[in-house]
Each structure stands twice: as structure tokens, then as C-alpha cells.
C-alpha positions as CSV (number, residue, x, y, z in Angstrom):
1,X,59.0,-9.4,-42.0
2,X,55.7,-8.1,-40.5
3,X,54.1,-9.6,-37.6
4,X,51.2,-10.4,-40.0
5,X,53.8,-12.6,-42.1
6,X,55.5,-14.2,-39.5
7,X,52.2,-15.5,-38.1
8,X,51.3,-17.0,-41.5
9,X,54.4,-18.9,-41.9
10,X,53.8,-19.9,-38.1
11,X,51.1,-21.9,-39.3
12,X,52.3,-23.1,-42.0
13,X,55.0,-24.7,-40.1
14,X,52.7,-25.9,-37.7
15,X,50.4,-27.6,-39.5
16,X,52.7,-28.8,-42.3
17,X,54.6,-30.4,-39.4
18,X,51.6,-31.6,-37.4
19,X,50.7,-33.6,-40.6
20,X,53.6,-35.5,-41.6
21,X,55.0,-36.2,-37.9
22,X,54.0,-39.5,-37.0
23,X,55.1,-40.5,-40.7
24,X,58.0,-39.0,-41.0
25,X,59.0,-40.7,-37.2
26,X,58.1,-43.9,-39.3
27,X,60.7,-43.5,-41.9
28,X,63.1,-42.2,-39.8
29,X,62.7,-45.2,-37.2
30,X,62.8,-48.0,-40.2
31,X,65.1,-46.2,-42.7
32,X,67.5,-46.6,-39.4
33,X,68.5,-49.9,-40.2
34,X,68.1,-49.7,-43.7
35,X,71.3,-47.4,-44.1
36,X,73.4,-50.1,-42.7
37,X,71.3,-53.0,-45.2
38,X,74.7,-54.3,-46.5
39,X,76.1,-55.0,-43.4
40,X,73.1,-56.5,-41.7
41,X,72.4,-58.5,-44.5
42,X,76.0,-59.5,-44.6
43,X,76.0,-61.2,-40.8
44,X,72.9,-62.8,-41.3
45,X,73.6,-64.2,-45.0
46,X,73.0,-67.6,-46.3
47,X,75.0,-67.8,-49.4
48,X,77.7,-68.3,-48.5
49,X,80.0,-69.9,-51.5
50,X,81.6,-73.0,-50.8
51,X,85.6,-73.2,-51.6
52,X,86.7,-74.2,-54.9
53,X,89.6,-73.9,-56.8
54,X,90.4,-70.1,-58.0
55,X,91.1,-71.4,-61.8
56,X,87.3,-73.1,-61.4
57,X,85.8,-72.1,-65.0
58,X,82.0,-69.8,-64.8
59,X,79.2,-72.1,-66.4
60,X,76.8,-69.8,-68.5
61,X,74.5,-67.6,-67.8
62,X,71.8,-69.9,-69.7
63,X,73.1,-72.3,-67.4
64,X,71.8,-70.2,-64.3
65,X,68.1,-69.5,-66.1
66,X,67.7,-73.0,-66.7
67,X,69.0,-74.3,-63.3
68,X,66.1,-71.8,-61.8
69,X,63.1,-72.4,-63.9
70,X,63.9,-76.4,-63.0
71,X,63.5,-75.6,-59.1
72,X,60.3,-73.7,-59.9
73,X,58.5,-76.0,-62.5
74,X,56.3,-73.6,-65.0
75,X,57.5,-70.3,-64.4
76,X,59.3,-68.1,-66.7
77,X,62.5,-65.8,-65.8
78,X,62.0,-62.4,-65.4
79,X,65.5,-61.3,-64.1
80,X,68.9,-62.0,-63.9
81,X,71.0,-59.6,-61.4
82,X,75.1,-60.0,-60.7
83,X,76.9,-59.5,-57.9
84,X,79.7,-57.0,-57.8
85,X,82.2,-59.2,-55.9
86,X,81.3,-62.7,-56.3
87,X,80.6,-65.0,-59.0
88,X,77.2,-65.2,-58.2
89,X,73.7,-63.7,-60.3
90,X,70.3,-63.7,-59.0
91,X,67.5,-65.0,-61.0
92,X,64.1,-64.4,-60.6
93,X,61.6,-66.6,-61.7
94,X,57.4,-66.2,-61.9
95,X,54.2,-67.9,-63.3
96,X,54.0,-64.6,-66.1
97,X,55.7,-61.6,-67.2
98,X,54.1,-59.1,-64.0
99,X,53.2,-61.2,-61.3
100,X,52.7,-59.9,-57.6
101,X,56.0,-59.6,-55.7
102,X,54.6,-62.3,-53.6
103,X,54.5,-65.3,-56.2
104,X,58.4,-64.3,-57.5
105,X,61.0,-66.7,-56.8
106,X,64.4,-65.0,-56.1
107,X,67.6,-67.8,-56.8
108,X,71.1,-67.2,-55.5
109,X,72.9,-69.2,-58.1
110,X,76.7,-70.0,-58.1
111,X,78.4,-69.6,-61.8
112,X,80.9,-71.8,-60.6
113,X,78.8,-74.4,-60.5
114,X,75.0,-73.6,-61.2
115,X,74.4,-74.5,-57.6
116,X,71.5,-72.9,-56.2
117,X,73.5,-71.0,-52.9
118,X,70.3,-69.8,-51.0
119,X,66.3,-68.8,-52.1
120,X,66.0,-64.7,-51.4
121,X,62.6,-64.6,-51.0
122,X,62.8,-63.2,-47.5
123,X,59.1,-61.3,-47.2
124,X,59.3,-62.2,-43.5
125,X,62.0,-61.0,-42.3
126,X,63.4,-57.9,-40.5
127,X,64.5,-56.2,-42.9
128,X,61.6,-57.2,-45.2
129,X,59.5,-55.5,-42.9
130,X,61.5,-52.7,-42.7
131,X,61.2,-52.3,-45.8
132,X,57.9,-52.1,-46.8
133,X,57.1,-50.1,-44.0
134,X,59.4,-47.3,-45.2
135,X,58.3,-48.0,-48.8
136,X,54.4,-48.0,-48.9
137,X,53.4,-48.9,-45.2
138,X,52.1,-52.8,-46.6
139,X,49.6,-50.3,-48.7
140,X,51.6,-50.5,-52.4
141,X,51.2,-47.5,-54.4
142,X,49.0,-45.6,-52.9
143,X,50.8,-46.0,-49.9
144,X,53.9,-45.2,-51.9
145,X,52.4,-41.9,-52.8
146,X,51.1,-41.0,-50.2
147,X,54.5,-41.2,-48.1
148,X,55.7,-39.3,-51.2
149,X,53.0,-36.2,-49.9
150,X,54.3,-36.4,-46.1
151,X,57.8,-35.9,-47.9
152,X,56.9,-33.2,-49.7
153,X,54.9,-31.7,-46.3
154,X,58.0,-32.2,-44.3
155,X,60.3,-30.0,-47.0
156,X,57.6,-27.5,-46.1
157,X,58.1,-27.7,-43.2
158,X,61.6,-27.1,-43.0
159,X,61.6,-24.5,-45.4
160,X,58.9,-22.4,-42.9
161,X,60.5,-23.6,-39.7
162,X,64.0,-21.4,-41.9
163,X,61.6,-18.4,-42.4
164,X,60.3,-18.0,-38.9
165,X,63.8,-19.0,-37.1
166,X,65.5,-16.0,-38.5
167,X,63.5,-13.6,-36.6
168,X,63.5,-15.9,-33.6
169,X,67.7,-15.8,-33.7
170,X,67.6,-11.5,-33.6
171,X,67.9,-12.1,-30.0
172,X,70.0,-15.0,-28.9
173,X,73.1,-16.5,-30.3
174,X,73.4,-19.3,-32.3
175,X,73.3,-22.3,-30.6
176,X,72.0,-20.8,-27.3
177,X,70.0,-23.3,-25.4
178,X,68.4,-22.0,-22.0
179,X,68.7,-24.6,-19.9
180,X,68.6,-22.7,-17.1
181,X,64.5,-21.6,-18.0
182,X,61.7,-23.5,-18.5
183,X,61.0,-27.0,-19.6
184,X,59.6,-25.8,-23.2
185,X,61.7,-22.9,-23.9
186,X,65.2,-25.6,-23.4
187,X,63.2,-27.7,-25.7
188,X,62.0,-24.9,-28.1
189,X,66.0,-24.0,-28.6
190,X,66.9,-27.1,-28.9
191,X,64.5,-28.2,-31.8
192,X,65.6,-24.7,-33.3
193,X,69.2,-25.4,-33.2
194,X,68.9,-28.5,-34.4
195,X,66.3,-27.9,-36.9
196,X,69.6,-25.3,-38.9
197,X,72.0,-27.6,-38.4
198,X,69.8,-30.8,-40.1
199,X,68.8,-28.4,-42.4
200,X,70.1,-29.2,-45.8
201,X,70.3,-33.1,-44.8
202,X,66.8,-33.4,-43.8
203,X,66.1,-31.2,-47.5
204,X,67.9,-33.8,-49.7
205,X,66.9,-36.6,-47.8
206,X,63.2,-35.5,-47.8
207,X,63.2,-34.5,-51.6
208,X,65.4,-37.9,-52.9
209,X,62.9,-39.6,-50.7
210,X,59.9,-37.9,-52.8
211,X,61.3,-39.0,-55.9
212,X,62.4,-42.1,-55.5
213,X,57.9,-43.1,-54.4
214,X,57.5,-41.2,-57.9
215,X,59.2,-44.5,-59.9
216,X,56.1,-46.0,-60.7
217,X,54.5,-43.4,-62.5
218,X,58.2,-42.6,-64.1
219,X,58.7,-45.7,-65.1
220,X,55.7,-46.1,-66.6
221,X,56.0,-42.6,-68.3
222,X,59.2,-43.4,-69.6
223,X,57.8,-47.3,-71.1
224,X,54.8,-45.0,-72.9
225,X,57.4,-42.7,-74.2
226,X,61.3,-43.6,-74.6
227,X,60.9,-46.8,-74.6
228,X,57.6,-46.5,-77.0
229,X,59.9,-45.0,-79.8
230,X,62.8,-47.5,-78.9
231,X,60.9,-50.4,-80.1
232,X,58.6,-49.0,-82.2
233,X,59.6,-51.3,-85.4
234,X,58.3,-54.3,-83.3
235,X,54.4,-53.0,-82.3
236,X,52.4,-55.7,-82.1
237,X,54.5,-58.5,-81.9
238,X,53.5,-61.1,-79.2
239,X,56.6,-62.9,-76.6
240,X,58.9,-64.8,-78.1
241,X,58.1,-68.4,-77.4
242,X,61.5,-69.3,-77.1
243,X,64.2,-66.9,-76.2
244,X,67.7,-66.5,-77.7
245,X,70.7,-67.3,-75.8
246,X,71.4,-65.0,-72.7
247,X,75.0,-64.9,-73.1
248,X,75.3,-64.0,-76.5
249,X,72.8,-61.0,-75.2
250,X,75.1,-59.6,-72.7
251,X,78.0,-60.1,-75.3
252,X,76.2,-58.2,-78.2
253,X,75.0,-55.0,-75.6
254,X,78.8,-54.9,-74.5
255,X,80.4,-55.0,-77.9
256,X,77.5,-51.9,-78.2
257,X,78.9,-50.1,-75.1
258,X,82.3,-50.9,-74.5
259,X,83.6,-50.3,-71.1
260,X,80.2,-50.7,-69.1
261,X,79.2,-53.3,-67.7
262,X,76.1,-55.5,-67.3
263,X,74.1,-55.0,-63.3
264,X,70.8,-56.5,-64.6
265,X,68.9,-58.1,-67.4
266,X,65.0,-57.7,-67.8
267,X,63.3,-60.2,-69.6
268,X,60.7,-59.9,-72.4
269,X,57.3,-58.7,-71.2
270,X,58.6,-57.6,-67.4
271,X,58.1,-53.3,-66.5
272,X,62.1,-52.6,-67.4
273,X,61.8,-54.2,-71.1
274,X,59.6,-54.7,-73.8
275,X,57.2,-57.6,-75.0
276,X,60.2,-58.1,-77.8
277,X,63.1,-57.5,-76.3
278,X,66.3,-58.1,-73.4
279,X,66.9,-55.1,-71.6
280,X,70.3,-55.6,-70.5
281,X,70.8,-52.4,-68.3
282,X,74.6,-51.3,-68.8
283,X,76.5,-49.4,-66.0
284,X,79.3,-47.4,-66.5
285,X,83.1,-48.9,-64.9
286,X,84.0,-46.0,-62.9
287,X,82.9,-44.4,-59.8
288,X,81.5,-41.4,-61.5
289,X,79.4,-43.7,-63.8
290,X,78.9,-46.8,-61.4
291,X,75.1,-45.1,-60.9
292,X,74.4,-44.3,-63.7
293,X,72.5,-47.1,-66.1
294,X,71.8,-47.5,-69.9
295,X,69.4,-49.7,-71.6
296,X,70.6,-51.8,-74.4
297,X,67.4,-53.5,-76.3
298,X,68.6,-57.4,-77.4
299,X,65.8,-59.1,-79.8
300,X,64.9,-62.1,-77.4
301,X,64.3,-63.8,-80.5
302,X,67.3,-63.4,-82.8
303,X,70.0,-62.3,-80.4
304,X,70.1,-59.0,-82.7
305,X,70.9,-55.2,-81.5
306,X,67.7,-53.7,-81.4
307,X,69.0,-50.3,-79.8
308,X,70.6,-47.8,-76.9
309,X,69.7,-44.7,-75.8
310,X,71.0,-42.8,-72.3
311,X,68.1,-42.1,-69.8
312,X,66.4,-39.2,-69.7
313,X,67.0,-37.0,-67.0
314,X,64.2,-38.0,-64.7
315,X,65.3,-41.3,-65.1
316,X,68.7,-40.2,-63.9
317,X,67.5,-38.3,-60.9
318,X,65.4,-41.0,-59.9
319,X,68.7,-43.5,-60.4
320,X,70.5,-41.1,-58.4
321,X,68.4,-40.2,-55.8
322,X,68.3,-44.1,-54.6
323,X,72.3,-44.0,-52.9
324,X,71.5,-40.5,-52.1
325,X,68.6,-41.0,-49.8
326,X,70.3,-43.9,-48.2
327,X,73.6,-42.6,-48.1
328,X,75.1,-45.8,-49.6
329,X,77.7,-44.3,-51.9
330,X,80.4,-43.3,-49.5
331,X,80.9,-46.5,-47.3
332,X,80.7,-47.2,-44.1
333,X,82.0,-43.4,-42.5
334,X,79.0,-41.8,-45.2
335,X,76.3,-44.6,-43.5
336,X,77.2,-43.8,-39.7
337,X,77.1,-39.9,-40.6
338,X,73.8,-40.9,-42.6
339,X,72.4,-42.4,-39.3
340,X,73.7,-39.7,-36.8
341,X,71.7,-37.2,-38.7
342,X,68.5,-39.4,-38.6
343,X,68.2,-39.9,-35.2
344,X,68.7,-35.6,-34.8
345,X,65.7,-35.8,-37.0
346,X,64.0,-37.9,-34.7
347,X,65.1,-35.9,-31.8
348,X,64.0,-32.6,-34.0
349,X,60.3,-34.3,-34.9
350,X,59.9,-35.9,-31.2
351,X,60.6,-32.4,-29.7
352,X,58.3,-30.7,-32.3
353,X,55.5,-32.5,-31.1
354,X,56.3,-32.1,-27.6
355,X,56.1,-28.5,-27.6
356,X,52.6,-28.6,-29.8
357,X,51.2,-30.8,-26.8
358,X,53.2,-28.0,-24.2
359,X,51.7,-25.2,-25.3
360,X,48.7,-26.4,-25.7
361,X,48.2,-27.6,-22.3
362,X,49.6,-24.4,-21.4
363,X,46.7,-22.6,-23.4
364,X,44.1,-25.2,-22.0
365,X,45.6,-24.4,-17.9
366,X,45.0,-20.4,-18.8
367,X,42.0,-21.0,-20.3
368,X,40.8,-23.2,-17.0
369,X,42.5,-20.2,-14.6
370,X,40.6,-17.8,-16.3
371,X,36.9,-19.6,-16.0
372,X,38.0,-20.3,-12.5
373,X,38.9,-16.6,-11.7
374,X,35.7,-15.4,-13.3
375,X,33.5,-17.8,-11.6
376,X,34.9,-16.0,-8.3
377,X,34.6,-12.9,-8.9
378,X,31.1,-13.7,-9.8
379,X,30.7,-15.5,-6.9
380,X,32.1,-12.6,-5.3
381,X,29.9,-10.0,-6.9
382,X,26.4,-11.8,-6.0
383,X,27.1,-11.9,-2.4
């Protein structure tokens, strides 16, 4: 490469990183404790299920809905998760089909016995915080967005910061760090060395991290589209007033898919369904399938199979990306290697900073030697 070149891609990195810095420190700091969300969530849990015989018979999932829309008088349910390991499901309940997360009520319900185990609706806690902070700084989707520009700043970033360290490496070793020199240069080789060997983390988790603030606008592209021609026989037609039996729901989109098996059901009129229709999004049994999920259309009215179709493939990468970026699907070795290489990042990102601020304090002491010598020497000169 020319010198010409080199400088161009100089400031490219400099300024792509100078941008996204403080918000990229931001995500790293909260997404910290959000790799290890299980497990934190696990200590501090409040459902846990009492001891009952192990031959105890499930009540029905009707059952659950009922038990939560009789805690929260006039609301409607919206959606009924299960839990993996416990028989346990999830409802949540609101006053109409989209309301603000805020006014959702969130029921840890017990199959066993349609005892309500604990109310989810932590949006003051840690984690909560957490959260949101990584998600859309409190700011929704524009904050969403946004962080999903800083993302796409930092992959440049790292992409220039590859293009400029090759020349950089012609004369030292890799790994070389100068300890024994200046403050800024041990620094400088540092960041470098650590910059190539978080290279292709900080890539996939900066791009899955992009896509997964794009599942607004791909949800809502795939509702106007996929789903559009899904339930297309049904234009027009208002909610049900009364819904259809849950159960028999889940049982008719199972008989339609056999081997997968339920991990949520939207309700008429809620973003994952239609104004018609359960959505009872099938996953598949094994660990190559586990992530991925189909959407089986129920008529909320009849209990009839409406239709199936696999997700399209942004659909899927924006399914997939969600373990990736948190590095959930390998258990707890996969999370403590997922953290190790976040808090490199922050080292990386801290030290990038630090030798902006350097040299340009270095620049600002020559400049200020300089005025100083010249001031002399025309002090010099007029006497």
C-alpha cells in the first residue's frame, strides 16, 4: 500500500472508532452480565415449584390463560411461553392486542396446579436495566437503531484497524509488546495485538449484534409480506370474540409438524400472529434444530389448520443471531469464553481512546514548545 492509502484508512479507523467508543464500552460493560442471564436469574429466582408428587397430573393450558386473565381483571392474553425443564408456561396478559411493554403482566404459572408461582414483571431490576441499556439505551427504536449504526461503525473499524496493522507488523513480531519504551508505544502494541487476536469475535459479535436491533423492521417486513400471503383468505376479518381452545391448538400444529415442539404461542392481534389466527411457533427436537422456529397458523375461532411455512432466511439469521451474540448455545465453558473476550474488547476500546487523548496531548505539548521557542528567538532577534 502507498503511504497515501495507508493514511486514508488511518482515518477511517480513527474516526469510525472515535464514534462508536463510548457506545460500544456501553454494550460491552452491560452485555457483561447478560451472557451469564441464566445463571443470575437462577440465584435470585422466585419461582420456585413447591414439591408435589412426580405422578401429579398437568391441568390445561386453558387452565393457565384463565388462571391469568382472573389476577388481571379486563385484560386479554397475548402469550403463552414453556419452560424447557419445568412444568411451568408463562402467560402474558394486557388491556389490548399491542400495549406498551410497561402495562403487560408476565404470570409464572404452575401446570401442576394452575398456581400462580411468581409475577415476571421485573422493569426494575438489575438485569432489567441491563437490559435496556444494551437494547435501546431507555430510547426504544430509535435507540435500537441507532446502537445498530455504532455496530456497524465498530465492524469498520475493525476491518480498517486489519488494513493498517499489516504494514504496522513488517517490522516487529507478532505479539511484540515494548514494554521496555514509552508509555503509548506499550499501549499502542498492546491494543494492536489484541485488536488480531479479538478479531473475528468482536466481527460476529458486532454484526449478530446489528441484526438482532434490525427485528423490528424484519418483523414487520416479514407480517406485510409472509405472513400477508399466509392469511390472506381471512382479510378483513375483525378478532375473534371468543377464542378456541388452546390445547386443542397446540395439538392440531403438532399433528402438522410432527417431532417439533411448541416454545411459544402468540395470540390473535399481537406482532408474531395475525388478527385471525394462533401462532404457535414450533421448534425443532434436536440440537441442530432447537433455534430454529416455524409458525403454525391455528384459526382462534374454529381450532382449524390455517397453515405452515419455514421462515425466510432473514428471519433465520435474525433467530440465529440471538445465542450467537450472547454466546448462550454452548453452556457455561461457551459463556465464560464469551465474557473473557468482552472484557479484551473493553481493554482494546479503553486503550484506543487512551492513545487518541496521548497523542493528542503530545501534538498539543509540540505545538506549545514550538510557540514558546519562536517567541524566543523573537525575543532574541529584537534585542
Amino acid at each position: 500500500m502507498t503511504n497515501r492509502t495507508i493514511r486514508v484508512w488511518t482515518l477511517i479507523h480513527k474516526w469510525t472508532s472515535l464514534i462508536c467508543t463510548l457506545f460500544m464500552l456501553l454494550l460491552c460493560l452491560t452485555g457483561l452480565p447478560l451472557i451469564f442471564h441464566d445463571e443470575i436469574e437462577a440465584l435470585t429466582a422466585e419461582d420456585t415449584l413447591p414439591p408435589m408428587p412426580a405422578e401429579t397430573p398437568l391441568k390445561s393450558l386453558d387452565e393457565a390463560v384463565a388462571t391469568a386473565l382472573a389476577t388481571y381483571p379486563g385484560e386479554r392474553p397475548l402469550f403463552l411461553s414453556f419452560d424447557e425443564d419445568r412444568p411451568v408456561v408463562n402467560v402474558t396478559t394486557g388491556p389490548g392486542a399491542r400495549p406498551p411493554v410497561s402495562q403487560m403482566h408476565i404470570s409464572a404459572i404452575d401446570l401442576r396446579s394452575t398456581r400462580i408461582l411468581a409475577d415476571l414483571n421485573d422493569d426494575k431490576g438489575f438485569m432489567h436495566v441491563m437490559l435496556r441499556l444494551h437494547v435501546d439505551m431507555f430510547a426504544g427504536l430509535p435507540g435500537e437503531l441507532f446502537l445498530g449504526f455504532m455496530g456497524f461503525l465498530l465492524f469498520i473499524a475493525t476491518l480498517s484497524g486489519v488494513v493498517i496493522y499489516a504494514p504496522f507488523m513488517r517490522k516487529l513480531s507478532f505479539g511484540t509488546v515494548r514494554a521496555g519504551r514509552s508509555r503509548r508505544l506499550k499501549w499502542l502494541d498492546l491494543h494492536n495485538m489484541l485488536g488480531i487476536v479479538t478479531l473475528m469475535w468482536v466481527v460476529v459479535v458486532g454484526l449478530t449484534g446489528v441484526i438482532n436491533t434490525l427485528s423490528v423492521p424484519l418483523v414487520a417486513y416479514w407480517r406485510a409480506n409472509e405472513l400477508a400471503a399466509m392469511i390472506a383468505p381471512y382479510e378483513g376479518k375483525p378478532v375473534p370474540e371468543r377464542f378456541a381452545s388452546v390445547d386443542a391448538a397446540v395439538r392440531t400444529a403438532m399433528e402438522a409438524a410432527p417431532g417439533m415442539r411448541p416454545q411459544f404461542i402468540a395470540f390473535p392481534g399481537v406482532r408474531f400472529s395475525s388478527n385471525h389466527h394462533y401462532a404457535v411457533w414450533l421448534k425443532g427436537a434436536t440440537p441442530a434444530t432447537n433455534r430454529i422456529l416455524t409458525p403454525a397458523l391455528i384459526d382462534a375461532e374454529t381450532g382449524a389448520f390455517t397453515d405452515m411455512r419455514s421462515m425466510p432466511w432473514y428471519m433465520l439469521a435474525l433467530r440465529l443471531s440471538q445465542p450467537l451474540h450472547f454466546g448462550d448455545y454452548g453452556g457455561l465453558p461457551m459463556k465464560i469464553l464469551w465474557a473473557v473476550l468482552d472484557l479484551l474488547t473493553i481493554i482494546i476500546l479503553g486503550s484506543g481512546l487512551y492513545l487518541w487523548l496521548a497523542r493528542r496531548r503530545s501534538v498539543q505539548d509540540h505545538a506549545a514548545a514550538g510557540s514558546a521557542n519562536l517567541r524566543a528567538a523573537v525575543g532574541e532577534a529584537a534585542e
